[in-house]
Backbone as XML, in Angstrom:
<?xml version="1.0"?>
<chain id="A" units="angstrom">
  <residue number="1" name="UNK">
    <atom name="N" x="-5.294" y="37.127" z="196.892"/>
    <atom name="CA" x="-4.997" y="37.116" z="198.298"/>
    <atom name="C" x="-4.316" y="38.438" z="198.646"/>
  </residue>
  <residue number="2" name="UNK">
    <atom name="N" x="-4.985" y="39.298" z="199.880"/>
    <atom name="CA" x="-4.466" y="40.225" z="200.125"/>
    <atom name="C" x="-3.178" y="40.315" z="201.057"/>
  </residue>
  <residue number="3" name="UNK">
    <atom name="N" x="-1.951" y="41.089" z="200.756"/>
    <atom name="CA" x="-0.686" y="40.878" z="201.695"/>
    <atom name="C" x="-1.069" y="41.083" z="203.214"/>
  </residue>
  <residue number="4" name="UNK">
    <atom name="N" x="-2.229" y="41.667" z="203.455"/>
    <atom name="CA" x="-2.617" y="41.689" z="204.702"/>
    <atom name="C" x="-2.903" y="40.603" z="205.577"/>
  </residue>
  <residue number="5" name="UNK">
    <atom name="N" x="-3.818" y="39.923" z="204.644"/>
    <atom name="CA" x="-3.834" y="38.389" z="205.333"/>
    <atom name="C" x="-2.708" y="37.579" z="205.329"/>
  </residue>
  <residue number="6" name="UNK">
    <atom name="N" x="-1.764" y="37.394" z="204.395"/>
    <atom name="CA" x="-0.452" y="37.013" z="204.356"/>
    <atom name="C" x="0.167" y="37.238" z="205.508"/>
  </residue>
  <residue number="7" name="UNK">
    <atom name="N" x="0.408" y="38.759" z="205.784"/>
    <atom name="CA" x="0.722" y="38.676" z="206.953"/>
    <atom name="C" x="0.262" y="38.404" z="208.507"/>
  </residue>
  <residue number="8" name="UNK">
    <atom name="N" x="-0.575" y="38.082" z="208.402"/>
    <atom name="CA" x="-1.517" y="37.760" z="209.572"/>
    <atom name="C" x="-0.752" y="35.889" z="209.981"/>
  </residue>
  <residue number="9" name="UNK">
    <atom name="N" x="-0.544" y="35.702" z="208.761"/>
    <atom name="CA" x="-0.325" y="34.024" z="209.051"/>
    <atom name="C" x="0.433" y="33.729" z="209.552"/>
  </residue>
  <residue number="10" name="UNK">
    <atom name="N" x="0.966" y="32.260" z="210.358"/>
    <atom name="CA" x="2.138" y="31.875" z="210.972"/>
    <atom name="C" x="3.218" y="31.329" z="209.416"/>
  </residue>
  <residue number="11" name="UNK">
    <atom name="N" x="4.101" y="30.777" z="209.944"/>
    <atom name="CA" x="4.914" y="30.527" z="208.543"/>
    <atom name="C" x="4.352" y="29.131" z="208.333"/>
  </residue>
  <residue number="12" name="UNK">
    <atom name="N" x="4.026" y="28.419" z="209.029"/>
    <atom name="CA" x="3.521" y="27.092" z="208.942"/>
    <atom name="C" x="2.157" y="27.137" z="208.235"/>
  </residue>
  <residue number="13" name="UNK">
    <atom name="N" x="1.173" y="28.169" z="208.007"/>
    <atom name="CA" x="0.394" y="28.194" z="207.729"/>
    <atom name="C" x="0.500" y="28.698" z="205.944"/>
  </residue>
  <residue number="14" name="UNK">
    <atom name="N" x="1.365" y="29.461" z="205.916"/>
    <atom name="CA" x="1.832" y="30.052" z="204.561"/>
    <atom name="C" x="2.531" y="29.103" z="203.628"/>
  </residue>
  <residue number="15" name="UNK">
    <atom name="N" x="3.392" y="28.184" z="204.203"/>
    <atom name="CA" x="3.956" y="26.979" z="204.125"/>
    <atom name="C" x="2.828" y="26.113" z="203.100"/>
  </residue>
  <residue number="16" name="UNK">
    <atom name="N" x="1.773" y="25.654" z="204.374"/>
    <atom name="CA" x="0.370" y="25.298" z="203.806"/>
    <atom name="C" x="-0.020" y="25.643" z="202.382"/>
  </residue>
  <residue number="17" name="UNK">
    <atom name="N" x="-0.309" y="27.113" z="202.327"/>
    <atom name="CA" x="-1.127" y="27.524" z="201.502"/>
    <atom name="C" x="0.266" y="27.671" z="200.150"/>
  </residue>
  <residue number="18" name="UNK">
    <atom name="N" x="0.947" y="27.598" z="200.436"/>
    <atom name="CA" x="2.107" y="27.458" z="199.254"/>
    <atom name="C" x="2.101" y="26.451" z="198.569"/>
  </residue>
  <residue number="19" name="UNK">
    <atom name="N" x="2.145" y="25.338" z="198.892"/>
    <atom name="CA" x="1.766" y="23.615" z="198.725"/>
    <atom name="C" x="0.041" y="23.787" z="198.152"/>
  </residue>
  <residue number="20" name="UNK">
    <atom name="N" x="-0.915" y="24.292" z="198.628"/>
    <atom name="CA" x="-2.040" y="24.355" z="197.870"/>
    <atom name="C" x="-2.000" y="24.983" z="196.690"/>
  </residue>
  <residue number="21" name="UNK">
    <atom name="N" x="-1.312" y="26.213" z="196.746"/>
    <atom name="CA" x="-1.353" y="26.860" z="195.160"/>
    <atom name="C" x="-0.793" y="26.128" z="194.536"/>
  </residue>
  <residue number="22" name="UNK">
    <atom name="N" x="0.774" y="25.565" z="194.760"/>
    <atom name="CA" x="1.426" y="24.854" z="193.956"/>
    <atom name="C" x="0.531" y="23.749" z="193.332"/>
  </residue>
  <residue number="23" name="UNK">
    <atom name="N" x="-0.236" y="23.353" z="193.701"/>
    <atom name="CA" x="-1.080" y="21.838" z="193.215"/>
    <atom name="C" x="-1.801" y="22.484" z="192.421"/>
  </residue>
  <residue number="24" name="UNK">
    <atom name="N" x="-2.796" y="23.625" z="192.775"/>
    <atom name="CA" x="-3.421" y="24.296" z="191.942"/>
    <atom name="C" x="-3.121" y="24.643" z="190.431"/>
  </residue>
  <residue number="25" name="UNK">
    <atom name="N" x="-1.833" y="25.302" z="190.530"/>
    <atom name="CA" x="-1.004" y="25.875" z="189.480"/>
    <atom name="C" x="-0.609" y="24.357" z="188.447"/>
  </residue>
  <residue number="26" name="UNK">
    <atom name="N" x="-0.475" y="23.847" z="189.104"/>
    <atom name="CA" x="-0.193" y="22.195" z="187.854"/>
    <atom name="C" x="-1.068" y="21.890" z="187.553"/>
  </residue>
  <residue number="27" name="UNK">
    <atom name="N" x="-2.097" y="22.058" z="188.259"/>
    <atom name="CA" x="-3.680" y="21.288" z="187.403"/>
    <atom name="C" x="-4.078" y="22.744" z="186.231"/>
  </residue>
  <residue number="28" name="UNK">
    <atom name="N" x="-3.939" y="23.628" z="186.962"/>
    <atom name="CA" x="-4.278" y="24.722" z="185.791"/>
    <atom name="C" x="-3.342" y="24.503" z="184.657"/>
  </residue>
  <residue number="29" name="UNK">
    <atom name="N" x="-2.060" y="24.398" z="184.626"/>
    <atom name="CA" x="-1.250" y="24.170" z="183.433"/>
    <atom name="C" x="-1.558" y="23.120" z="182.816"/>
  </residue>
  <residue number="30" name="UNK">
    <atom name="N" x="-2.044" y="21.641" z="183.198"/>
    <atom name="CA" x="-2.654" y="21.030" z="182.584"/>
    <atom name="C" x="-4.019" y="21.212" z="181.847"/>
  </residue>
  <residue number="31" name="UNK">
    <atom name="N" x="-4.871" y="21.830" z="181.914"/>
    <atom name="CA" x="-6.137" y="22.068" z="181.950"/>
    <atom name="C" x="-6.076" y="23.414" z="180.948"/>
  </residue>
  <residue number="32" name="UNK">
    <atom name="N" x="-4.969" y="24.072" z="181.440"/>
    <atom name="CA" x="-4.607" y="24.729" z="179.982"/>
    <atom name="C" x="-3.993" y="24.452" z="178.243"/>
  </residue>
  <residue number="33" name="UNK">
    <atom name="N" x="-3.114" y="23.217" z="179.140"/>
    <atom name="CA" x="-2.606" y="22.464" z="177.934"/>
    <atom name="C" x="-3.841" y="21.554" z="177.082"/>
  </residue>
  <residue number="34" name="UNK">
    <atom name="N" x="-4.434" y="21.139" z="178.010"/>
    <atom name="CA" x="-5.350" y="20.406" z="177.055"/>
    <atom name="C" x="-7.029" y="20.971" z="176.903"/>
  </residue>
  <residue number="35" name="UNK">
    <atom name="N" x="-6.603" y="22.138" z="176.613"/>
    <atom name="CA" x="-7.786" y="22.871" z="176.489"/>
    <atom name="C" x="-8.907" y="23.341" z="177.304"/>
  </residue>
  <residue number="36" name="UNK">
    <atom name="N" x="-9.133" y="22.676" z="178.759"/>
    <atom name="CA" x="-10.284" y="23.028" z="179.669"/>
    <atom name="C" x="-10.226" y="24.104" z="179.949"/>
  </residue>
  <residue number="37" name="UNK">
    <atom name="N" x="-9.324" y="24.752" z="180.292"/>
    <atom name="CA" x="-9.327" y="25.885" z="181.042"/>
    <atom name="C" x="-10.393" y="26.893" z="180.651"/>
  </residue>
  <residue number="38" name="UNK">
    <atom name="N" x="-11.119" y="27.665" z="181.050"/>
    <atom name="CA" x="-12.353" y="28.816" z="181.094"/>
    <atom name="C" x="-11.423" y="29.687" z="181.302"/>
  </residue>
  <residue number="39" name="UNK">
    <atom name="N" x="-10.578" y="30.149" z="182.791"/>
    <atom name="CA" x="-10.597" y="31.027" z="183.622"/>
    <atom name="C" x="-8.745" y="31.565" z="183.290"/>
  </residue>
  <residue number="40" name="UNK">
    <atom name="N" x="-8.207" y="32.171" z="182.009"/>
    <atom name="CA" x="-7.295" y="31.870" z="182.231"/>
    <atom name="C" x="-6.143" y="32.795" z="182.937"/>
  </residue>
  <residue number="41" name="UNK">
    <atom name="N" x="-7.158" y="33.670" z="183.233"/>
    <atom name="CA" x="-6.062" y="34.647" z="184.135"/>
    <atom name="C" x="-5.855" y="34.233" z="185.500"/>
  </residue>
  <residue number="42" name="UNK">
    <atom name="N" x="-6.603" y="33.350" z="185.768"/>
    <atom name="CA" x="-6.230" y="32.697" z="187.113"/>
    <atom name="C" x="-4.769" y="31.898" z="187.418"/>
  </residue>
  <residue number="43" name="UNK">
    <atom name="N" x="-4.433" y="31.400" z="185.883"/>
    <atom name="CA" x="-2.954" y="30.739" z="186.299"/>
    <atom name="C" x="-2.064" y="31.689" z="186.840"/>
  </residue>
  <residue number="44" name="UNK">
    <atom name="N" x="-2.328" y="33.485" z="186.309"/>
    <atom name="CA" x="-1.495" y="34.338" z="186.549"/>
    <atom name="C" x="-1.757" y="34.671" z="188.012"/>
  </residue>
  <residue number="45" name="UNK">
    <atom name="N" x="-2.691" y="34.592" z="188.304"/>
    <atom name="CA" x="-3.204" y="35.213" z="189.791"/>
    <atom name="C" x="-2.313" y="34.049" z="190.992"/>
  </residue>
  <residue number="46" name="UNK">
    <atom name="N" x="-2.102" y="32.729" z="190.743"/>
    <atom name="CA" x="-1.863" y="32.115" z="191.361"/>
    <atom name="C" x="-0.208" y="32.130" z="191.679"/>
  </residue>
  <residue number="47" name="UNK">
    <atom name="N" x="0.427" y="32.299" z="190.681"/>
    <atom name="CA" x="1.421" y="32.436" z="190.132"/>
    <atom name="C" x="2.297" y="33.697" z="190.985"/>
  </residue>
  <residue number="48" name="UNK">
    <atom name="N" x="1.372" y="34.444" z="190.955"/>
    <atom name="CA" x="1.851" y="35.883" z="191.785"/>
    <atom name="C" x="1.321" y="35.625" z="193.087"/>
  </residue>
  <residue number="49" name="UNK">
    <atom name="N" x="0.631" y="34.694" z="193.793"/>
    <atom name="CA" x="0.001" y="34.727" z="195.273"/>
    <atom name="C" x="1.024" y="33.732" z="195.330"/>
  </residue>
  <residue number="50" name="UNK">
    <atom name="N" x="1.506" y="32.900" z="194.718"/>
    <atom name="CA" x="2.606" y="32.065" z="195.523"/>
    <atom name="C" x="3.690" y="32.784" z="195.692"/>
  </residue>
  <residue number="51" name="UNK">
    <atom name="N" x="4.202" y="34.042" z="194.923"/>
    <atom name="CA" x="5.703" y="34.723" z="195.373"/>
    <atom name="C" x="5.206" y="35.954" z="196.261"/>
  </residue>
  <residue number="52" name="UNK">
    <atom name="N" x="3.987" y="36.291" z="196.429"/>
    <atom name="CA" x="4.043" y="36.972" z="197.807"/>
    <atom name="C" x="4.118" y="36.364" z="198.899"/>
  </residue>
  <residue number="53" name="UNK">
    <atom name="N" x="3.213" y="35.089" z="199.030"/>
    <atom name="CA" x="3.604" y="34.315" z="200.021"/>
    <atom name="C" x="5.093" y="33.751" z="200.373"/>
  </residue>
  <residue number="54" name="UNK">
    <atom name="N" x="5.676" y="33.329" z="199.346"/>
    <atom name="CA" x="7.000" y="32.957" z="199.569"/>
    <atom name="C" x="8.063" y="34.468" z="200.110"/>
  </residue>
  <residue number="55" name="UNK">
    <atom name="N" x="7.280" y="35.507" z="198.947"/>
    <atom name="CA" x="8.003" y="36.518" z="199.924"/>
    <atom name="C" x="7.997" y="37.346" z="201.287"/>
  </residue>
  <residue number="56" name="UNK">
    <atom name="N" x="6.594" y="37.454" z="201.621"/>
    <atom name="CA" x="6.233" y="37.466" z="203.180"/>
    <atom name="C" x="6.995" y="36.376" z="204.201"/>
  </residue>
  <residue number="57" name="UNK">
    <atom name="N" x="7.246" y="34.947" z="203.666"/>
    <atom name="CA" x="7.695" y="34.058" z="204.303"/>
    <atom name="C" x="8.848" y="34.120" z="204.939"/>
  </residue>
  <residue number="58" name="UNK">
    <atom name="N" x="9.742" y="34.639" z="203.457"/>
    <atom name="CA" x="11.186" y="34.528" z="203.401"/>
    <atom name="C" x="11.409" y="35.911" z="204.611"/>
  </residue>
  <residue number="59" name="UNK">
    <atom name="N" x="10.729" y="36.975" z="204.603"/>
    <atom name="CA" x="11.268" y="38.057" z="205.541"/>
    <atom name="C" x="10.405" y="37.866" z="206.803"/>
  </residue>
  <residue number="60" name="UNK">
    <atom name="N" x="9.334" y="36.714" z="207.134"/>
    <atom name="CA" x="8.930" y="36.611" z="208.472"/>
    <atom name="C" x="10.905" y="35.276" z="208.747"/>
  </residue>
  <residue number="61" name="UNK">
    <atom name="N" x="11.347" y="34.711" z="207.942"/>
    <atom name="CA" x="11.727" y="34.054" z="208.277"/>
    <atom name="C" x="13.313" y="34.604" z="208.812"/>
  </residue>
  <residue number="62" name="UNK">
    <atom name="N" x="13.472" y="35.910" z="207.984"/>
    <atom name="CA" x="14.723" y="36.848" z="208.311"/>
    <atom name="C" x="14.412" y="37.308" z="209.557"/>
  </residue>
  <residue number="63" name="UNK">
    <atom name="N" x="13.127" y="37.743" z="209.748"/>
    <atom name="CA" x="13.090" y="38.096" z="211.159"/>
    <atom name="C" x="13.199" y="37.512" z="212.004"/>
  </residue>
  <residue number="64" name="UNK">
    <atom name="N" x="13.213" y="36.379" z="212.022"/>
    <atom name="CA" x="12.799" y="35.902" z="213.929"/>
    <atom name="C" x="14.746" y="35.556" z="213.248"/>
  </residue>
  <residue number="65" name="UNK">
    <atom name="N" x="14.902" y="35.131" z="212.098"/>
    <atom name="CA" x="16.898" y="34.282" z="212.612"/>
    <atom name="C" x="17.863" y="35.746" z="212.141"/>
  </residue>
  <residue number="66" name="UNK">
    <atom name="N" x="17.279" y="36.813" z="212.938"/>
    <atom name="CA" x="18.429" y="38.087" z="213.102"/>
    <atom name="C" x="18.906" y="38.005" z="214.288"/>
  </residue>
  <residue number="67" name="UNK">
    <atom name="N" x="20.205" y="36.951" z="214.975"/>
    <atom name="CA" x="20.775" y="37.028" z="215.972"/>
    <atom name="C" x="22.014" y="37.343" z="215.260"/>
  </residue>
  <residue number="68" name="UNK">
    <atom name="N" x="22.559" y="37.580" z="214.042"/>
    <atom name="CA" x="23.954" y="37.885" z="213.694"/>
    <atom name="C" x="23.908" y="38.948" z="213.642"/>
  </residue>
  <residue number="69" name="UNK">
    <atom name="N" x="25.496" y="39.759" z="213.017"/>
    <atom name="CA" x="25.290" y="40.992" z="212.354"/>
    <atom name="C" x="24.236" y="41.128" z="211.288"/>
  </residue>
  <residue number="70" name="UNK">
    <atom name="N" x="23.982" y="42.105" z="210.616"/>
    <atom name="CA" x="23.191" y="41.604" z="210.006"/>
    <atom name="C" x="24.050" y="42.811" z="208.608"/>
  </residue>
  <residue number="71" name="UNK">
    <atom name="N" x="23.770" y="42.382" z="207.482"/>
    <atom name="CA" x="24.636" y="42.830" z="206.381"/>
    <atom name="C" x="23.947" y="43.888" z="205.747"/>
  </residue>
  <residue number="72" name="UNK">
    <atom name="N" x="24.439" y="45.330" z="205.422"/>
    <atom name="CA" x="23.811" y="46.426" z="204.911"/>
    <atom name="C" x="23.682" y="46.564" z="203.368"/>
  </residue>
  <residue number="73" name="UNK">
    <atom name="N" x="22.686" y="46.641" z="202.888"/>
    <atom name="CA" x="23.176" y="46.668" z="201.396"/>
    <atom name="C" x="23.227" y="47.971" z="201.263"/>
  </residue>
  <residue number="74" name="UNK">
    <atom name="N" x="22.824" y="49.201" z="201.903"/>
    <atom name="CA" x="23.413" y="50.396" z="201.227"/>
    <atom name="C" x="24.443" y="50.632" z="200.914"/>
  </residue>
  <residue number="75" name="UNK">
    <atom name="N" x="25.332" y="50.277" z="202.100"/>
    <atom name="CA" x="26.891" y="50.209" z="201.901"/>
    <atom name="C" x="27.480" y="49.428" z="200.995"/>
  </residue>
  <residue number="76" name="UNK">
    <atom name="N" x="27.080" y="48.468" z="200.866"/>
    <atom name="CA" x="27.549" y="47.490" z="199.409"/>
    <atom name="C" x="26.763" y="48.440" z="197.837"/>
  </residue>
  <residue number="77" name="UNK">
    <atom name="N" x="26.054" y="48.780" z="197.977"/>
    <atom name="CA" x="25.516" y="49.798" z="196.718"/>
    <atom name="C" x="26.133" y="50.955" z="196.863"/>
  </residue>
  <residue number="78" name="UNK">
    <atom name="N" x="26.434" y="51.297" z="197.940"/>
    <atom name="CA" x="26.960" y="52.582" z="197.833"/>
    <atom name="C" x="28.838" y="52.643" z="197.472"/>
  </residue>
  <residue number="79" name="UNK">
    <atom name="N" x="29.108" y="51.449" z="197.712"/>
    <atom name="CA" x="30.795" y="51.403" z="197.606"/>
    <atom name="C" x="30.703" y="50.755" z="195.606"/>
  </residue>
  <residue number="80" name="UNK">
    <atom name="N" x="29.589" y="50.742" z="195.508"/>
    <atom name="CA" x="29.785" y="49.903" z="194.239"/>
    <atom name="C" x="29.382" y="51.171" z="193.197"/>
  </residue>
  <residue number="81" name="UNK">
    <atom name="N" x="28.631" y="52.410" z="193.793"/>
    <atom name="CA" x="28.268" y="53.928" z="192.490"/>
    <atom name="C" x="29.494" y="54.705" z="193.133"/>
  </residue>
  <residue number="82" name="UNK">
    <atom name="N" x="30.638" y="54.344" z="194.139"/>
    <atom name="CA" x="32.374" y="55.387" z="194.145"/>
    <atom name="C" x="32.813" y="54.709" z="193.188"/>
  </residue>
  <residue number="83" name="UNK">
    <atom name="N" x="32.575" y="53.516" z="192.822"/>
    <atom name="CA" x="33.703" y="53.227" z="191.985"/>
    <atom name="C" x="33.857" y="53.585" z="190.466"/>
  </residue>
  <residue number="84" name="UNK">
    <atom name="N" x="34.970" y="53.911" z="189.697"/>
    <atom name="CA" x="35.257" y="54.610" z="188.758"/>
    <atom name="C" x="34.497" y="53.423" z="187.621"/>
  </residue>
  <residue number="85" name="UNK">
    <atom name="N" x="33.671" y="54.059" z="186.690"/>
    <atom name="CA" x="33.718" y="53.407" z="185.327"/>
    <atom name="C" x="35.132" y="53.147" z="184.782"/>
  </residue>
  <residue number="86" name="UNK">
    <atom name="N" x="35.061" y="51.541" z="184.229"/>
    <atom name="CA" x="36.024" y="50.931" z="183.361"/>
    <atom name="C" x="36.069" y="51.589" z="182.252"/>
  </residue>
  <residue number="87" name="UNK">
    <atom name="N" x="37.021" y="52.241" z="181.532"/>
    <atom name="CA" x="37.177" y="52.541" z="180.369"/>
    <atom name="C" x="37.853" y="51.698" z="179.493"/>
  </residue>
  <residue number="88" name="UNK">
    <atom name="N" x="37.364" y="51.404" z="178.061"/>
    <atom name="CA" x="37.726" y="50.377" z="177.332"/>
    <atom name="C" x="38.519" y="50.961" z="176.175"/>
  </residue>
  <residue number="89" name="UNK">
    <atom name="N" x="39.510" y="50.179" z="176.111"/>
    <atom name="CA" x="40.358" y="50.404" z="174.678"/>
    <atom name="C" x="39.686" y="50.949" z="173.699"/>
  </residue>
  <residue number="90" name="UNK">
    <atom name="N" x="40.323" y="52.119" z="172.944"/>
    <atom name="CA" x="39.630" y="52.177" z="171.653"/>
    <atom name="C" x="40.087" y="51.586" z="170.696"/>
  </residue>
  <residue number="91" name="UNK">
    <atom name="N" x="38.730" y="51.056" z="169.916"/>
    <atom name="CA" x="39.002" y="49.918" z="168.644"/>
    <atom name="C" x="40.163" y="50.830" z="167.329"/>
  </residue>
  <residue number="92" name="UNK">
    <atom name="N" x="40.577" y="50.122" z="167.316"/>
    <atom name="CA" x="41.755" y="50.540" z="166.529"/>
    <atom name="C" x="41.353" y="50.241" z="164.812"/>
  </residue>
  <residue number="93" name="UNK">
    <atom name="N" x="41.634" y="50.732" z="164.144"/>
    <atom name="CA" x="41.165" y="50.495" z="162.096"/>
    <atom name="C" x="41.700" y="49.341" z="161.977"/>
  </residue>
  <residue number="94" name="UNK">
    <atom name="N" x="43.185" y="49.686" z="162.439"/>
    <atom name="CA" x="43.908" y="48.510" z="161.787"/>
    <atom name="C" x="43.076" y="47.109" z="161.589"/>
  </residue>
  <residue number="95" name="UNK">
    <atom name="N" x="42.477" y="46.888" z="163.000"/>
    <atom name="CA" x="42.032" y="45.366" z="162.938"/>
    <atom name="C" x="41.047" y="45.216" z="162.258"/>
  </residue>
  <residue number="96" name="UNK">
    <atom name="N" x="39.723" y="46.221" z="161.929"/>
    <atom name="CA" x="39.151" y="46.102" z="160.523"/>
    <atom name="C" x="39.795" y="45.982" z="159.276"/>
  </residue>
  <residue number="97" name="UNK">
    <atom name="N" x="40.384" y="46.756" z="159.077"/>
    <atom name="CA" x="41.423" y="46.511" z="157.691"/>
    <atom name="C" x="41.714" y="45.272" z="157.229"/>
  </residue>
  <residue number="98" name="UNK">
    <atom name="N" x="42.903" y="44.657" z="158.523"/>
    <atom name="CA" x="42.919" y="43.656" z="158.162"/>
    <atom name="C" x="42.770" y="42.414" z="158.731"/>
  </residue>
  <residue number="99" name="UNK">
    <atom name="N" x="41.180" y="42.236" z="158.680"/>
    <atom name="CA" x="40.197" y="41.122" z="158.666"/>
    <atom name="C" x="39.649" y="41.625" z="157.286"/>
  </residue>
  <residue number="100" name="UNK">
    <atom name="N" x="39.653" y="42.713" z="156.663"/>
    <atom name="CA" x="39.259" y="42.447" z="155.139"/>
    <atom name="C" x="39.943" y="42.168" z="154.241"/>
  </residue>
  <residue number="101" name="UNK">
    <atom name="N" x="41.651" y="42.882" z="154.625"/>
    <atom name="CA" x="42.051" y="41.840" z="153.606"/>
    <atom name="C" x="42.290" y="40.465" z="153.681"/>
  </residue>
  <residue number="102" name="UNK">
    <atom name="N" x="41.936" y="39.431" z="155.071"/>
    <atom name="CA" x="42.089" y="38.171" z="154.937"/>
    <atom name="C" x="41.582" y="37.514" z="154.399"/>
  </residue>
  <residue number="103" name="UNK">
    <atom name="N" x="40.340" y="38.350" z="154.103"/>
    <atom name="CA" x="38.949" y="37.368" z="153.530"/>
    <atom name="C" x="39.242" y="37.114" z="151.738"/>
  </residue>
  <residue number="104" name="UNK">
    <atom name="N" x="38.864" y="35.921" z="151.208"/>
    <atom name="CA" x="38.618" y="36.197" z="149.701"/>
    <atom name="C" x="37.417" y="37.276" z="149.222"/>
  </residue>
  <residue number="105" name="UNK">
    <atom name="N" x="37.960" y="37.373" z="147.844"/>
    <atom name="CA" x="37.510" y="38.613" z="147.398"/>
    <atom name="C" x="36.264" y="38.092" z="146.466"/>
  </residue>
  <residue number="106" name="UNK">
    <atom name="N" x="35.248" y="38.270" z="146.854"/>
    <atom name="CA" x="34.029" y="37.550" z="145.701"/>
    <atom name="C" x="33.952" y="38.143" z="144.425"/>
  </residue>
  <residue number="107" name="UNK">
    <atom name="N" x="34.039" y="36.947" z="143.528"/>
    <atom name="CA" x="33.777" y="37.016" z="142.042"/>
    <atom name="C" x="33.069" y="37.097" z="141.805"/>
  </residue>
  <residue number="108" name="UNK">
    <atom name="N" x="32.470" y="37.362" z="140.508"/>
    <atom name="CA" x="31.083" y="37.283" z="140.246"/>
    <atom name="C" x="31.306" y="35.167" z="139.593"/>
  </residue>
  <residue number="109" name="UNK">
    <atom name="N" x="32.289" y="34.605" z="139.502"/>
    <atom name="CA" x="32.089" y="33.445" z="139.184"/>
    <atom name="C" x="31.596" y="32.640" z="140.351"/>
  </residue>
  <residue number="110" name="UNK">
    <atom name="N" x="32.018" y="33.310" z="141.704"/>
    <atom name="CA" x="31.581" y="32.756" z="142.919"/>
    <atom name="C" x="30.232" y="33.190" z="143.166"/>
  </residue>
  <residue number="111" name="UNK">
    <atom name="N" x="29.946" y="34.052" z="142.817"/>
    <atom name="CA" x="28.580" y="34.270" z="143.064"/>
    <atom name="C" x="27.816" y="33.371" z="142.279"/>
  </residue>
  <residue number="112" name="UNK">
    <atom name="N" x="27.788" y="33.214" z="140.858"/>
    <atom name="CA" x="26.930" y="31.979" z="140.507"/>
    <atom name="C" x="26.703" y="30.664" z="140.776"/>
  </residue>
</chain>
């Protein structure tokens, strides 16, 4: 399905055809599970025409309910690459050290 026609549709109609793939997509997973399937790149094709549709949907659906402010993400990305990298403690020997000497020391009697 081309995004062109996608967008051509009302949401009620996309709605529709969302509910058809979805049915589609379960009979193919069945039909895959129990061996019928011929065609099997089609589960993938379907799979990806339902999240364009859902995603054409979701931003016909941002559009018409923009009566608020509406929230910028540059500014939220952009206040989030000023901010300074966390710098982390450096690991100290000591605490390797001693976690080895807590451990027992293998024998060769323990080894057998």
């Amino acid at each position: 399905m081309k995004p062109a026609d996608i967008r051509a549709m009302t949401i009620d109609q996309i709605d529709d055809e969302v509910l058809k793939l979805k049915k589609e997509h379960f009979n193919l997973r069945f039909q895959r599970a129990s061996g019928q399937l011929e065609n099997t790149a089609r589960v993938r094709e379907v799979r990806r025409d339902i999240a364009r549709l859902k995603t054409v949907a979701r931003s016909k659906h941002q559009g018409s309910a923009k009566s608020g402010p509406a929230k910028s993400s540059s500014t939220e990305a952009g206040s989030a690459k000023s901010r300074p990298a966390k710098s982390r403690p450096a690991k100290s020997s000591r605490a390797k050290s001693s976690r080895a000497k807590s451990r027992p020391a293998k024998t060769a009697a323990a080894k057998s």
